[in-house]
C-alpha positions in Angstrom: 239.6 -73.8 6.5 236.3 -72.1 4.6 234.4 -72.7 8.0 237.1 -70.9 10.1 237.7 -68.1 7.5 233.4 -68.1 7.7 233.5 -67.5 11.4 236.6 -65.4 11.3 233.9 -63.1 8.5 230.9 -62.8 11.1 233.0 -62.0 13.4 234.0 -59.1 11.7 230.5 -58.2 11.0 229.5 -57.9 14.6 232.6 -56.4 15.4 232.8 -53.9 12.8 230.0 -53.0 10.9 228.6 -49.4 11.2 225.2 -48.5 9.1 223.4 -45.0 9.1 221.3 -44.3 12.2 223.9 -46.3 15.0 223.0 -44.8 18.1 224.5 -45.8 21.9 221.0 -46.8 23.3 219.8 -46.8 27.0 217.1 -48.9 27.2 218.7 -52.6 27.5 219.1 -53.6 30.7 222.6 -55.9 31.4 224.0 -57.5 34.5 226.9 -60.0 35.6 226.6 -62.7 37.9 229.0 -65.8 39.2 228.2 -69.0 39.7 229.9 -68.0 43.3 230.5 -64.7 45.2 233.2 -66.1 46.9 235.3 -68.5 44.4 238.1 -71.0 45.4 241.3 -70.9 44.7 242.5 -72.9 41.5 238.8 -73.9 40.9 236.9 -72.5 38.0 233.8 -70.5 38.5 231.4 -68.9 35.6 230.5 -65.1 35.2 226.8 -64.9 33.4 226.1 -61.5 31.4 222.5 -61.0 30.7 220.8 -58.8 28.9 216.8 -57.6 29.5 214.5 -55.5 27.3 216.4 -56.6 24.0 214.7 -56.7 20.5 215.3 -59.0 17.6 219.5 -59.5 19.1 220.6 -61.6 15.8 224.5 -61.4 17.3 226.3 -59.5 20.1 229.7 -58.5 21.3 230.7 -58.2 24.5 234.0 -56.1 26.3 235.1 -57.5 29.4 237.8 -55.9 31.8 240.0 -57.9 34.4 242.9 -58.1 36.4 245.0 -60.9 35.1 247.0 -61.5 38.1 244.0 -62.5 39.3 241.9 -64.4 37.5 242.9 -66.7 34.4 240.4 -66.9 31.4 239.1 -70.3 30.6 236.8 -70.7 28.0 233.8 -68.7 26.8 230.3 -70.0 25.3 226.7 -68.7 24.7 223.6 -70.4 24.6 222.6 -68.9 21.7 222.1 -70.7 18.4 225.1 -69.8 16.0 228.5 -69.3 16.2 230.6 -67.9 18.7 234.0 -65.8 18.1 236.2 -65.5 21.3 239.7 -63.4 20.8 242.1 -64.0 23.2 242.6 -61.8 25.8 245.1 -59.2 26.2 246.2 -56.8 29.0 243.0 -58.4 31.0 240.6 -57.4 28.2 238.5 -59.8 26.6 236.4 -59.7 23.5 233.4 -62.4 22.6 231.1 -62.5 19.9 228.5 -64.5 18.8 225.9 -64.6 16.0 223.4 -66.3 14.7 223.6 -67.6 10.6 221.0 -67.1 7.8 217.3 -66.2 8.4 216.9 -67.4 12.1 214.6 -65.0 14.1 216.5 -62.5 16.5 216.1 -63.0 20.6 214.2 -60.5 22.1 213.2 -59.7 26.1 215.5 -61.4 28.6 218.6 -64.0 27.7 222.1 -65.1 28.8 224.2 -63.9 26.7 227.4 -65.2 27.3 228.6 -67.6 30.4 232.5 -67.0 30.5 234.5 -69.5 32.9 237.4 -68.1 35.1 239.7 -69.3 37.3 240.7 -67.7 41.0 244.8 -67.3 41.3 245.7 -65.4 43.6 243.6 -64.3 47.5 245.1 -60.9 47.4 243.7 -58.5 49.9 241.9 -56.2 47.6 238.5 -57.9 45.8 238.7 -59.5 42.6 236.7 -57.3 39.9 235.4 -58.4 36.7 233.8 -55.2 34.7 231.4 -55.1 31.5 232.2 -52.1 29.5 230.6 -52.6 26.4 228.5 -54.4 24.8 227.6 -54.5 21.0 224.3 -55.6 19.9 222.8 -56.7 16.2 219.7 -57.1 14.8 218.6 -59.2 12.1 218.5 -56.4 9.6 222.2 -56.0 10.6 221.2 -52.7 12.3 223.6 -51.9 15.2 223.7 -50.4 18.7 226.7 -50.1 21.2 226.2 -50.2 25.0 228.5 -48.5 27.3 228.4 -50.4 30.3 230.2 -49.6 33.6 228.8 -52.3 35.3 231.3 -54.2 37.7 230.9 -57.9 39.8 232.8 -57.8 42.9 234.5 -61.4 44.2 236.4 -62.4 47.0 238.6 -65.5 46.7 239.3 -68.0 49.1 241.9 -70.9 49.4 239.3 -73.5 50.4 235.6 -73.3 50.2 233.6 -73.1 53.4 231.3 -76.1 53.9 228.4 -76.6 52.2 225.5 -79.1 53.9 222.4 -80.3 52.7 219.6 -81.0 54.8 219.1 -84.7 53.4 222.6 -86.2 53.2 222.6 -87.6 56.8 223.5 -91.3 56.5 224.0 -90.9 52.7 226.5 -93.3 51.5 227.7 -90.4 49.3 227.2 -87.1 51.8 231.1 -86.9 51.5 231.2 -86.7 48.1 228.5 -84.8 47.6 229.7 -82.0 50.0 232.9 -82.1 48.2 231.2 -81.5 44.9 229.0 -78.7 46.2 232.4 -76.7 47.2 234.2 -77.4 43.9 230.7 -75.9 42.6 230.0 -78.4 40.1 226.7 -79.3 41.8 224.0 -77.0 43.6 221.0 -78.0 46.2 217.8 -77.2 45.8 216.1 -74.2 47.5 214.2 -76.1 50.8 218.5 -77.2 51.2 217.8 -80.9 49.9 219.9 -82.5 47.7 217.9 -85.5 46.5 220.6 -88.0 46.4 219.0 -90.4 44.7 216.9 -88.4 42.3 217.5 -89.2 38.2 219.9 -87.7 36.3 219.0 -86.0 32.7 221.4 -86.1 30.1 221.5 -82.4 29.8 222.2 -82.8 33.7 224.9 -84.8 33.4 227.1 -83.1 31.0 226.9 -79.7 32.5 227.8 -81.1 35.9 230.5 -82.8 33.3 231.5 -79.7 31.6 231.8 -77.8 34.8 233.6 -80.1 36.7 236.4 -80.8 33.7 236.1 -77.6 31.8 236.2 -80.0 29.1 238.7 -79.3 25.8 237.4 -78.5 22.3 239.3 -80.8 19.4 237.9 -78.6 16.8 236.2 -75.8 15.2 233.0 -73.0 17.2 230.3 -75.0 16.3 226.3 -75.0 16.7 224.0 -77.3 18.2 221.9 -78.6 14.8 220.1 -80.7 16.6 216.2 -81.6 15.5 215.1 -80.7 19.2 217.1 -77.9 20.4 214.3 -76.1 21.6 213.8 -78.4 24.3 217.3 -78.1 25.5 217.2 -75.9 28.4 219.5 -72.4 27.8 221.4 -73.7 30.9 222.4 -76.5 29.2 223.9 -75.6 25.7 226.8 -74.3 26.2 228.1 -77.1 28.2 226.3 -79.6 25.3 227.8 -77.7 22.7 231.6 -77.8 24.4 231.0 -81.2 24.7 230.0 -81.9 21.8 233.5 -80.1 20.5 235.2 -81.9 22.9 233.4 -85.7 21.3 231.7 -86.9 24.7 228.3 -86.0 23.4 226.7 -87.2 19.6 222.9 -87.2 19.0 221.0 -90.1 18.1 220.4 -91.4 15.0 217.4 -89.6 14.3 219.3 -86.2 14.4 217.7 -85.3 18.4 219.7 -85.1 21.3 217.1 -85.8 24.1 218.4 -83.7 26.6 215.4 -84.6 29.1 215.9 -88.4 28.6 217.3 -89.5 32.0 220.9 -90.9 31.3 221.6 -94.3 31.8 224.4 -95.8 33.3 226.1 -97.6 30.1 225.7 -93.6 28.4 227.4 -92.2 31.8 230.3 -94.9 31.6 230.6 -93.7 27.4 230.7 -90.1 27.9 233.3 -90.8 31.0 235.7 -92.2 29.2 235.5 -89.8 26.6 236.4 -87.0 28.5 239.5 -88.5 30.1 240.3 -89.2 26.2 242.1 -92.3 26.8 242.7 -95.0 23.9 240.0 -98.1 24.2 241.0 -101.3 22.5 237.7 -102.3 21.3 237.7 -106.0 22.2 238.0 -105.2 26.1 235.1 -107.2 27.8 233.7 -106.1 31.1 234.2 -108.4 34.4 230.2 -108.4 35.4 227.7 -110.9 35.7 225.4 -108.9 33.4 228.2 -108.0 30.6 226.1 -109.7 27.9 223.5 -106.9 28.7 225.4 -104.2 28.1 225.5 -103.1 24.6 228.7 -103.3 22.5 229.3 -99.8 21.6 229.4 -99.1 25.8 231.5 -102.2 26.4 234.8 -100.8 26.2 234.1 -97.4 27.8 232.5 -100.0 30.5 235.9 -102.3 30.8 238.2 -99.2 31.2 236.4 -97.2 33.8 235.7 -100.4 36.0 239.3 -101.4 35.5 240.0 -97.1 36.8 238.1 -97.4 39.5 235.5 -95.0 38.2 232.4 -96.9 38.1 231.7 -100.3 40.3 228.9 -102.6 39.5 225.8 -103.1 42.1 224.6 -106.5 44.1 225.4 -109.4 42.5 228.4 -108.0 41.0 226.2 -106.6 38.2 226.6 -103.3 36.5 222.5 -103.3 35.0 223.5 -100.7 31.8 220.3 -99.9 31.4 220.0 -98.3 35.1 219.1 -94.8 35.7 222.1 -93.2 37.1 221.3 -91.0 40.5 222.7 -87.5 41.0 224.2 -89.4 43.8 226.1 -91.9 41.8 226.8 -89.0 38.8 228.4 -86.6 41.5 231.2 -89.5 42.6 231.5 -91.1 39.6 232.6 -87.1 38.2 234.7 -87.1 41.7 236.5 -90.1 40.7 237.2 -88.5 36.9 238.9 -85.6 38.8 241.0 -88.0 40.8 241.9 -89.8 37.7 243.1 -86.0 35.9 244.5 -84.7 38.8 246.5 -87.4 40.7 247.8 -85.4 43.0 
């Protein structure tokens, strides 16, 4: 209850504090961009607002404008060290804040400010139009100035996504799968149009591709990454680590880092699975491999219930080798298989 009523506080200070000197300035740059110009139908997508030329931003808050019977909110998050403050949106307006606690130094020149996820409902004829029309900035001397922003990203809906390809997938034991990821958009290329199937997988990798493929659920209070390496977790990455983390996939290591460049291996993958379907484990299940005295007891259960699912299979020899790499190829279906799992149908 203190933390909420403590976020529910710094929220009000973005949102409503007004010192001597508050001027609407001119010289931040923003912008808006989707994850996909042309989003599917029923499949969520995520608006980026930037900002450029900013100086010592120690919190924000930023006004969004929609059309409701066209888009559903889903979920907002920052990168940003702090906490974040999301109202619920009304009448197709939405409010976010975020802010950073104690003496941490304010952001200054370019950042992602916020990365707000969406979903398409309807293909009307008319485009789909998300507008920024203010944005609110703070320093760290809680010095304010207001943005008014007119700037508006224009999308165009469709009911199924047109095929993606990648120059690398032919004979690929998982080129279907892959293809279908690419056109949910929980996966991207890279720009010569390979894929590289059986390239690693980061841990940082994996949960985004996680987050956006789930929109995975928060069981608690905003929090913020506290981890002893955050600044090696890619921006990309941490709002998708921090919702998982919210949502308990994701805990650090012992030693208080996160390692968000240490490739994953496949007894983590099978752990963080499991967790986001949320299902019960009865912690004596043993898995059915030839190698099930290698893999380590806290991933044994997690291990048992997504073989016995169908979500991960073991390799030659009928061995699952936990301590394996995971590829992007085997992350994409094993994230496939999740969905099937969640969404029967």
């Amino acid at each position: 209850m203190k933390r909420k009523l403590f976020i529910q506080c710094l929220a009000l200070l973005i949102t409503l504090t007004v010192l001597p000197g508050i001027a609407s300035a001119k010289d931040v740059l923003f912008s808006l961009t989707a994850s996909s110009e042309q989003p599917v139908l029923g499949q969520p997508f995520i608006v980026t607002v930037s900002g450029s030329d900013l100086t010592d931003m120690y919190g924000f808050e930023i006004n969004l404008e929609y059309n409701p019977e066209q888009l559903r909110y889903v979920k907002s998050a920052s990168s940003m060290s702090g906490f974040p403050v999301s109202l619920a949106p009304k009448d197709g307006k939405l409010v976010f804040a975020h802010t950073k606690i104690g003496k941490a130094a304010g952001d200054s020149g370019k950042a992602d400010l916020a990365a707000i996820t969406f979903e398409a409902i309807s293909t009307a004829a008319e485009p789909v139009v998300i507008k920024l029309s203010r944005v609110k900035l703070v320093k760290s001397d809680l010095s304010s100035t207001t943005h008014m922003t007119d700037i508006k990203l224009n999308l165009s809906p469709v009911v199924t996504a047109p095929a993606i390809t990648f120059k690398d997938l032919t004979g690929h034991w998982a080129k279907t799968a892959i293809e279908r990821a690419a056109a949910i958009g929980f996966v991207k290329g890279y720009q010569d149009g390979m894929f590289r199937p059986n390239g690693s997988v980061t841990r940082a990798e994996f949960i985004v591709m996680l987050d956006r493929a789930t929109e995975l659920k928060s069981k608690g209070d905003d929090t913020t990454l506290q981890y002893t390496d955050l600044a090696s977790i890619p921006s990309w990455a941490r709002p998708s680590i921090a919702q998982a983390e919210l949502a308990g996939v994701v805990k650090g290591y012992e030693d208080g880092t996160f390692r968000p460049n240490k490739l994953i291996s496949r007894a983590e993958m099978a752990v963080m699975v499991m967790r986001a379907l949320d299902k019960e484990l009865e912690a004596d299940l043993n898995p059915a491999f030839n190698d099930s005295n290698a893999i380590p007891s806290w991933a044994k259960p997690s291990v048992a219930a997504a073989a016995e699912l169908g979500i991960i299979q073991g390799k030659g020899g009928n061995k699952f080798e936990p301590a394996a790499n995971a590829t992007r190829a085997e992350a994409v279906v094993i994230i496939l298989r999740i969905l099937d799992v969640l969404n029967p149908n």
